[in-house]
N, C-alpha and C positions, 0 to 999 in steps of 0.2 A: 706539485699542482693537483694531480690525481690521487694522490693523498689527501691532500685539504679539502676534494669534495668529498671525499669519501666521510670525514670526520664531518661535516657539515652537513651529507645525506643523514649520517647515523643522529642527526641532532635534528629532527623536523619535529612538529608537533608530534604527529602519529608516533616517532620515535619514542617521545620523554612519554607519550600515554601508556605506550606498550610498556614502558618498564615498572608501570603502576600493573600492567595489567588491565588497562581499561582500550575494550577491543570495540565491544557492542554496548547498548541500551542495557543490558541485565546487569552488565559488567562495572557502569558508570551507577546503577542502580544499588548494587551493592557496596558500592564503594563508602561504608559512611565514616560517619565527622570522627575524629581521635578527641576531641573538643569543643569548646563551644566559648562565643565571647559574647557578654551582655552591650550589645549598639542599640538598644532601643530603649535606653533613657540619658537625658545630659547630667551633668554636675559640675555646681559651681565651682570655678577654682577656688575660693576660700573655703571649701566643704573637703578638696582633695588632700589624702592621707599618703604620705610613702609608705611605699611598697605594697601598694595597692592600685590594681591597674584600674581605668574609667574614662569614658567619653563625656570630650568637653567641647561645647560650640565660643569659639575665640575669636578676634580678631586681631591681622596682624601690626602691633606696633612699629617695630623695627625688626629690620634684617641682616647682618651682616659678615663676609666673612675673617674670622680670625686666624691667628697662624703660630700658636700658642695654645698648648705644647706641640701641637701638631696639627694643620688645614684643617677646620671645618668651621660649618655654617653655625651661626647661632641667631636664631629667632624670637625676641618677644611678644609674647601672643600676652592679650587679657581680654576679660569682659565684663560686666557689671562688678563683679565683687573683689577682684583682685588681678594679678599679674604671675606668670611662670617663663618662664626658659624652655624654647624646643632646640636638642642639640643636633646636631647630624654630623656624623665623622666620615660618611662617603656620600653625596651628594651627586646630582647634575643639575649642569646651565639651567636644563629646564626645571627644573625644582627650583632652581632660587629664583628663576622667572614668577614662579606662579605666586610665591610665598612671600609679595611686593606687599608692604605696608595698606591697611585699607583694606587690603581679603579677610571674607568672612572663612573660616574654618570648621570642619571638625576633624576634633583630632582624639586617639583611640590609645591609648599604652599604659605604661607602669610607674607612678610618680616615685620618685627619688628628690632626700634632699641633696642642695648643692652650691657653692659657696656663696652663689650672688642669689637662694632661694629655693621655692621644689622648681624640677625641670623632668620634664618625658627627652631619655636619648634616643634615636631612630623612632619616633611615634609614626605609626602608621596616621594618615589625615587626606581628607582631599575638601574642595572649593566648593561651598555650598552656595545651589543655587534657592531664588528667593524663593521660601512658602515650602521647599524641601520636608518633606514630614521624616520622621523617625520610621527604622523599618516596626515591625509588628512581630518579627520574629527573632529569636536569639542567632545569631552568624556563625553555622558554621565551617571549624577549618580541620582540613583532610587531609590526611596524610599526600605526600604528595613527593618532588625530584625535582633535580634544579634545573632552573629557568623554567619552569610551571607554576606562575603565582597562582596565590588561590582565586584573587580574582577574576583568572578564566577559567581556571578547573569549574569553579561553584555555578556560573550558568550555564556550562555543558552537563551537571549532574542536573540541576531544573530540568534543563531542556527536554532529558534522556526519562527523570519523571515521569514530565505529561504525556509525552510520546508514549511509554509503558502503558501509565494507566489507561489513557485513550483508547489501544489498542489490547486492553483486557488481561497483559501480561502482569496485573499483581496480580489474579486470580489466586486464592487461596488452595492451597495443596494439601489442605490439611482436610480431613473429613469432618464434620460439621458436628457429628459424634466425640471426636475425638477433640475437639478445642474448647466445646464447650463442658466437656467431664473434664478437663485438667486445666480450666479456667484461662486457656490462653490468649490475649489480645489478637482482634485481626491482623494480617498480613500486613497488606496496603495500608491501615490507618497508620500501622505501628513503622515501617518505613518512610511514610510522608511524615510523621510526629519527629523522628530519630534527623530525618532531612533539616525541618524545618519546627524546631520546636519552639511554643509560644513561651513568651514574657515571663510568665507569672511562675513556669517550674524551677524548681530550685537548682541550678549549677552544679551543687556539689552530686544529688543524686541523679543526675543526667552522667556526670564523669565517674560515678563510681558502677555503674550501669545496673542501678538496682531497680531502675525503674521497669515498668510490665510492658513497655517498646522493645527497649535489650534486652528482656528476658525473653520475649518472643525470639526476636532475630539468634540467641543465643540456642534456642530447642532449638530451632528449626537446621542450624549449621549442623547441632549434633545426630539430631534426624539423619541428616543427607550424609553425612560420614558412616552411622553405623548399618543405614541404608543399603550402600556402598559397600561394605564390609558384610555383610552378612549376602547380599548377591554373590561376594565373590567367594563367601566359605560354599553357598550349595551348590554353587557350579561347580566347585572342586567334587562335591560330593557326588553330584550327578555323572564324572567320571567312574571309569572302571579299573577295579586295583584289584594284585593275586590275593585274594585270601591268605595269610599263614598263618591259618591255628594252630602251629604246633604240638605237640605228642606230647610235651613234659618229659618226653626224656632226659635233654640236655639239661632244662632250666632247674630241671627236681636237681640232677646230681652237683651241678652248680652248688646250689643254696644248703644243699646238707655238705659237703665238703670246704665253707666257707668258717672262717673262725670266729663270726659273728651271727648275731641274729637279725634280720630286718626288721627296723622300728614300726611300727603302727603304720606311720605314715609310708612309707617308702610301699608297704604290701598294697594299701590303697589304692597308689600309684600306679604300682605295677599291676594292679586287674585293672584300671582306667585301659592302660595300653595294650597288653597283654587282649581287650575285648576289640578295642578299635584295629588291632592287626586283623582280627577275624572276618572282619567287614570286608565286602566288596569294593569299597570306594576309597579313595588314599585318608588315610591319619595325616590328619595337618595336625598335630600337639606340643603346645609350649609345656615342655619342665621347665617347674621355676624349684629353684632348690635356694638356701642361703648356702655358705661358703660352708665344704663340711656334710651340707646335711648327706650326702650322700647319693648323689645322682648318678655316679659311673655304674654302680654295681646294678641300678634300674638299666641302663644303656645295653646295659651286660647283658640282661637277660631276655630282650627286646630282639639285641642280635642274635641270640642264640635261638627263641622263635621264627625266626626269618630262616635261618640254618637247619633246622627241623623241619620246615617247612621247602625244605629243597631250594632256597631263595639265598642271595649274597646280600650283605648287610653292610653298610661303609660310616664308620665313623672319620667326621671333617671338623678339624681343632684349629683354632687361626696361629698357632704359635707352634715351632717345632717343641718348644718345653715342655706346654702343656699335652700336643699330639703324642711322645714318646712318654709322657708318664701315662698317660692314656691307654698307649699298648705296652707297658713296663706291666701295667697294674694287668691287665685283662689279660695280656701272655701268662703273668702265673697263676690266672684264678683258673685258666683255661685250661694247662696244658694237662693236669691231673687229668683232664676229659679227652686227654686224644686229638686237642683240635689247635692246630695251629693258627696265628693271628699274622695277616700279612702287614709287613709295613711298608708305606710309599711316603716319600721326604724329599723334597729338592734337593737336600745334602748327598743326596745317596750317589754313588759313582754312575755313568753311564749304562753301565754293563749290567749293573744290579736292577736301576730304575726301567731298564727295557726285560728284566727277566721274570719281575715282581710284575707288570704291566700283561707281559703273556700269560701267567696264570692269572690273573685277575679277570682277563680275556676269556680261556678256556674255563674259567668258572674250576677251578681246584684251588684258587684263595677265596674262602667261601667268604669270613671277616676280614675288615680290611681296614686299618687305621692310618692316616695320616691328615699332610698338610692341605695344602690347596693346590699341590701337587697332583691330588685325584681328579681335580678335576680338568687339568692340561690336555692339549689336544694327542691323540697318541693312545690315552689312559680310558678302557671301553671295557662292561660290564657283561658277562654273560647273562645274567639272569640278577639286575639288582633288585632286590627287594623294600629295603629300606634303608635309607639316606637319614642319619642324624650329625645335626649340627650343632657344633659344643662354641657356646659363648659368640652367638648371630652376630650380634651389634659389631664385629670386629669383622665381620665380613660384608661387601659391596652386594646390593640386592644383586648383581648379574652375578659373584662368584656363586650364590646361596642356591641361583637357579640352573647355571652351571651344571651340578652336583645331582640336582634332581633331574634334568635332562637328560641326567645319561643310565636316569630308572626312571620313563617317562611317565607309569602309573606308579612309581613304588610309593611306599608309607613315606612321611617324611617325622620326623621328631625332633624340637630345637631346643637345645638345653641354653639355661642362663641363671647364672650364679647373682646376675645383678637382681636383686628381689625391683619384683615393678609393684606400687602403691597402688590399692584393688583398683579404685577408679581408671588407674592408665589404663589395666591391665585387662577391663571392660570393654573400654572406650575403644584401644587402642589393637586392640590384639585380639575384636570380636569376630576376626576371620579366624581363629585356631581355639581350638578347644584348649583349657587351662588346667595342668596338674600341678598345684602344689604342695612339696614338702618342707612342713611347717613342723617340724622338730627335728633336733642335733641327736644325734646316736649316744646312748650314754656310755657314762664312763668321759666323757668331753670334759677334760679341764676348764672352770673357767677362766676367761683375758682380763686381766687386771690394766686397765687403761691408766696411762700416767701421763698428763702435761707437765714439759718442759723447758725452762728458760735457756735461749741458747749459753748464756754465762754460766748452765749447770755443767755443760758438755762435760767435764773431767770426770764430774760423778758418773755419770752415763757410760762414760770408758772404763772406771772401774766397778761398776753393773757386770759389763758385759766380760769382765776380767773374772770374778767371781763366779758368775754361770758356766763358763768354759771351763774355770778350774776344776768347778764341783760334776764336770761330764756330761755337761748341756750344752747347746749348739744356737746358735744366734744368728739374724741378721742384721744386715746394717743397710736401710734403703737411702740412695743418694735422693739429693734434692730433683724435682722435676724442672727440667728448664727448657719451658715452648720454644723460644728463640730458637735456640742451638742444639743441636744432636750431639755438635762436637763441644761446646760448652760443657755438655750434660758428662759426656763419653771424659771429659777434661776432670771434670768436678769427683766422678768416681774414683776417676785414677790417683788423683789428689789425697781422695778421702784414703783408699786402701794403702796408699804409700804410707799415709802419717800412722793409723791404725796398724801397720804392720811394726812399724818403729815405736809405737807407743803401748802395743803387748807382744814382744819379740819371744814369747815363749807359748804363743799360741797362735796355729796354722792360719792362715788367713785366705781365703779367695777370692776373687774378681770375677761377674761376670756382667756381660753389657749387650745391648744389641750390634754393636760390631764385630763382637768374635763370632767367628764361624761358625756354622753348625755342633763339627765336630769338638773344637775348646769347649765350647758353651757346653756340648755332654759331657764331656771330661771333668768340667768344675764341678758340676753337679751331680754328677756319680759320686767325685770324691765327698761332696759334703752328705751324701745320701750315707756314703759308707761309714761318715765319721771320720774320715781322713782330712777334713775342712773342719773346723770347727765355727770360723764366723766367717759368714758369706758376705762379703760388699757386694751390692747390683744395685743394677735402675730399675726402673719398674718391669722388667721382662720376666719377672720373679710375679706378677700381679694374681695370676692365677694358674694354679696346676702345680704346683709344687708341695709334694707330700713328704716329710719328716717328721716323724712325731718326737723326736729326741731332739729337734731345737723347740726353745721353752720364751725363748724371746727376740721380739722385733724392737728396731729403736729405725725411726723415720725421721730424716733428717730434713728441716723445715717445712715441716705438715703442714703448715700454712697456703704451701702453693699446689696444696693434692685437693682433689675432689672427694665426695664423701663417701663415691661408690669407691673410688681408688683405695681409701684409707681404710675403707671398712673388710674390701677383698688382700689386703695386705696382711691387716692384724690377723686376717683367715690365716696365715700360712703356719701362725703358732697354735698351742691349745688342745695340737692333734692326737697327744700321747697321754699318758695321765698325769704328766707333773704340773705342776701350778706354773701358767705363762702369766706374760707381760709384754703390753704393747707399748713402749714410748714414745711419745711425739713431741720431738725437739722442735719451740717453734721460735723466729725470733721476733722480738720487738720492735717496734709496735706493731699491733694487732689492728686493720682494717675490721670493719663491722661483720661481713660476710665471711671473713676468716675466723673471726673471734666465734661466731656463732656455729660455723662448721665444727670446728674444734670442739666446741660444747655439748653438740650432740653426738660428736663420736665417743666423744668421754662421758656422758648419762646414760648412751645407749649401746647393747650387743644384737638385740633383734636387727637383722637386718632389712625386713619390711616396716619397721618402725623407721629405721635410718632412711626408706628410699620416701615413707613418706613426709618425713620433716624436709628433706631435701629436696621433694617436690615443691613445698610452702617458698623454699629458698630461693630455686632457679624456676621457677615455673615449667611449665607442659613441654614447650617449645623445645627448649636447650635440655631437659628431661631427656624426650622422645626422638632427638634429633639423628640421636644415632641407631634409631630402625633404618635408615635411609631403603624406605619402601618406598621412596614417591607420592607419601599421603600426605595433602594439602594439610598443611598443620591450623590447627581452630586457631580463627582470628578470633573469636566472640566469645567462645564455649570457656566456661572456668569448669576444668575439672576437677576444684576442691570439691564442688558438690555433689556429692555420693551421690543423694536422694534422685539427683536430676539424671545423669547418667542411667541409674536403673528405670526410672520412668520412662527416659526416651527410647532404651534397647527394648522394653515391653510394647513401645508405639512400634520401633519399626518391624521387630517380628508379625505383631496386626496388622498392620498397612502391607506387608507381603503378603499376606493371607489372605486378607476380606478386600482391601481396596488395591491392586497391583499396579492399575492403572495412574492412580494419585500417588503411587510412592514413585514411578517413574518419574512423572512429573515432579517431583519435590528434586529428584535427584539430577534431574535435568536442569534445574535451574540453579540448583546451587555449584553444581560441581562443572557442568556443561561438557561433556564427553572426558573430564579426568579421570571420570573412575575408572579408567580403562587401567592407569598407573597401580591399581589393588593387584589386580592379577595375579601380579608378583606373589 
């Protein structure tokens, strides 16, 4: 019983509004139409076209119900010019009461033909009373949650309207300066137009929202976000953080002791950071690197400023693979210098994980690499200096801040191998300063991408027969499968059974997210050492795994990988100087969105070329989802367009500057105290 009101409390109006989101007047104000339906002209039925929706004034002939093939209502309505069928498959008493032979109608849907003529099924319609005029304006309908028809949503947004404008709350936020230099439509007209727009505009550009109403509402969203984002970079600023301009000692013996050169790009980079360490106020900076290009050895020398600077430095990798090749790679770029790199790992025994923790404490682990392990309770920094985070999107905004909490001024630096498409990376990420490097170190083989029909598979086996023979090393990525873990974990085990049986003279390994810590180093040692020659895994292989002596990937139904996945996979080859090959075994048929993923991994190797066809694909939304910062994702805003994005970020650094007070105001109303969720 206490149950069922409970379920019934949770179902009040208030309730179905809350899950819209609609609390207050500004709320119900912003709320607009997803669409729009033409009610403000009739047409005759012998004028109406299937599959073409239209409002018709009818009356009804006959009513009655049938039971063939299954209960519903059938109505024939006509009027001067001809006759149709209204069908109804769920009905009430009172509907078939109202819908009595002799009512006048109108009736609103999508003609269809149908055996006895055209007929509307479910047509929305109601009882016209006499001398009823036509509305004036186009109707529209809003997104909305069940059991919230639109026909009560729509006079609560009127209502909440007049009430706004009456009480001055469209007032314009924008400076009078500023709308009329970048030709903007007013506020208020262009939300009353977007509400209620008249007759004569054309449908198709009201929905494709090109018109200068949704281009308004569309800046002004973007406004309030980069608003948002840009308060919350100079608050950071306006913090106090250790300087550590380092001496050059370590970082000079580093770079002459490495068996490379830094490309162009990477030095760049490294004076980007390398000046913002020097700064009193924390480095908030996104590296963006593509797969490759070379970001650990930047990381490297970041921490090693921090350690020069008397200061402890903590690299945090969301996977043990990637964290141990992390400090595999840095332990021996390091130790030629005398300086030991500590590691901390959930895998680690008891005894070990509380001894590594005391020196991390007493500040004599000065570098410090691992999982998210660093940041458990227990795990406390002498003196951190700076926190970088390798591949963010894999970690919860609370682990990210975690980590920096426990260096509550330190620098922070967040690495990300996913290239972001400039516009996201604007938009989206205009609280952090942006380093990117934009070329592969040479010497980089390049990936030979090959589509494959699952009926080739045999050839692909004897591919991968031939490269091992000739003292190459391979992987073999299993299919992704969301369902199941143990499907997935099933489907590996599958695959490297038959693969072992089917080249018994070449070593073969397995690795998955289920084996332990310790296997999972084990396999992978072995295939580092060459002791494995073709690795089966799932995608726990996605990033961080360095072999330059495997020459080829073969991904096993590419089809159901994403395009960041597929494109960080074919990273894992390529590394060494021999000629690789990515295969994507995919099977048939091909969905549209698969077919077209596929096409761009195989035309394209840049991987900000890849992130931004992929943006075109999955849009902003599902893009950006996995920052899970808490920022309200654009309803409005299209960030295909570059042009608009840098015009708006030039608005809101002015409106901080000249008008502080209207930029409050803009961000007050659009966001209404969320921007507190930036912070982060």
């Amino acid at each position: 019983m206490a149950e069922g009101r409970k379920r019934a409390a949770g179902n009040t109006l208030a309730d179905r509004l809350g899950r819209l989101g609609l609390r207050t007047d500004a709320d119900f104000v912003m709320h607009l139409p997803l669409r729009y339906e033409d009610e403000t002209r009739i047409t005759a039925v012998a004028a109406a076209l299937p599959g073409v929706t239209a409002q018709f004034q009818v009356e009804v002939v006959s009513a009655e119900v049938a039971f063939r093939p299954r209960r519903q209502l059938i109505v024939r309505v006509a009027d001067a010019s001809g006759d149709m069928l209204l069908r109804f498959l769920n009905f009430y008493p009172s509907q078939q009461k109202v819908l009595a032979p002799g009512a006048t109608l109108r009736v609103f849907g999508e003609v269809r033909g149908g055996f006895f003529g055209i007929e509307i099924v479910h047509p929305r319609f109601h009882v016209v009373r006499d001398g009823e005029p036509l509305p004036d304006r186009l109707t529209p309908v809003y997104p909305t949650t069940a059991g919230l028809a639109q026909s009560a949503l729509r006079p609560m947004i009127r209502r909440a309207l007049e009430r706004s404008d009456a009480q001055g709350e469209l007032a314009d936020t924008l400076p009078e300066d500023v709308r009329s230099r970048l030709k903007l439509a007013d506020f208020a007209a262009s939300l009353r137009f977007l509400h209620e727009p008249p007759p004569q505009i054309s449908l198709a550009e009201l929905e494709a929202r090109g018109h200068p109403a949704w281009r308004r509402i569309a800046f002004d969203e973007l406004l309030a976000q980069q608003l948002s984002l840009r308060c919350a970079y100079e608050a950071r600023r306006a913090r106090n953080a250790p300087p550590l301009p380092g001496t050059g000692a370590l970082s000079g013996r580093l770079l002459e002791q490495l068996q490379f050169k830094l490309t162009a790009a990477q030095q760049r980079v490294w004076r980007e950071i390398a000046a913002d360490l020097a700064r009193t106020h924390p480095m908030q900076r996104l590296l963006q690197g593509d797969v490759g290009s070379g970001k650990t050895v930047v990381a490297a020398l970041a921490m090693l400023q921090a350690a020069e600077s008397g200061h402890q430095a903590a690299l945090m990798a969301p996977t043990e693979i990637l964290a141990e090749q992390h400090y595999r790679k840095l332990a021996a770029w390091l130790a030629p210098l005398g300086i030991e790199v500590a590691w901390l790992a959930g895998s680690l025994k008891k005894k070990q994980k509380a001894a590594m923790a005391a020196a991390i404490a007493a500040g004599s682990a000065r570098l410090v690499v691992g999982t998210h392990a660093l940041i458990e309770e227990g795990v406390e920094f002498e003196k951190l200096g700076l926190a970088i985070v390798d591949e963010q999107h894999r970690f919860g905004v609370r682990q990210r801040l975690a980590l920096k909490e426990k260096g509550l001024s330190a620098h922070q630096l967040t690495m990300s191998a996913t290239p972001i498409p400039r516009t996201l990376a604007m938009s989206y990420y205009a609280d952090l300063d942006v380093s990117v490097i934009d070329e592969l170190p040479p010497g980089r083989a390049p990936i030979v991408t090959k589509l494959v029909a699952e009926a080739r598979r045999e050839e692909v086996v004897a591919r991968v027969r031939d490269a091992c023979r000739a003292g190459r090393q391979a992987y073999w990525v299993c299919p992704l499968i969301e369902e199941s873990e143990v499907l997935q974990l099933q489907t590996a085990q599958e695959t490297y059974a038959r693969l072992a049986a089917d080249l018994p003279d070449i070593r073969v390994g397995l690795v998955h997210g289920r084996l332990k810590a310790d296997e999972k180093a084990a396999v992978m040692a072995a295939f580092v050492r060459n002791e494995v020659q073709l690795l089966v895994a799932t995608t726990v292989i996605e990033v961080g795994v360095d072999v330059p002596n495997a020459s080829l990937m073969v991904i096993e139904h590419a089809e159901r990988f994403g395009l960041a996945q597929l494109h960080q996979l074919r990273g894992r080859v390529g590394r060494g100087s021999h000629e690789s090959a990515c295969i994507l075994i995919f099977a048939a048929p091909l969905g549209e969105t698969a077919r077209a993923r596929l096409k761009i991994i195989y035309e394209n190797t840049d991987g900000f070329e890849i992130a931004r066809l992929d943006l075109g694909l999955r849009g902003p939304g599902e893009f950006i989802g996995a920052r899970q910062s808490g920022l309200p994702l654009l309803r409005f805003a299209d960030l295909d367009d570059v042009a608009l994005v840098e015009r708006v970020r030039n608005v809101a650094e002015e409106m901080l500057r000249d008008w502080p007070q209207a930029a409050a105001a803009h961000m007050k109303r659009w966001l209404g105290g969320r921007e507190e969720l930036l912070k982060a």
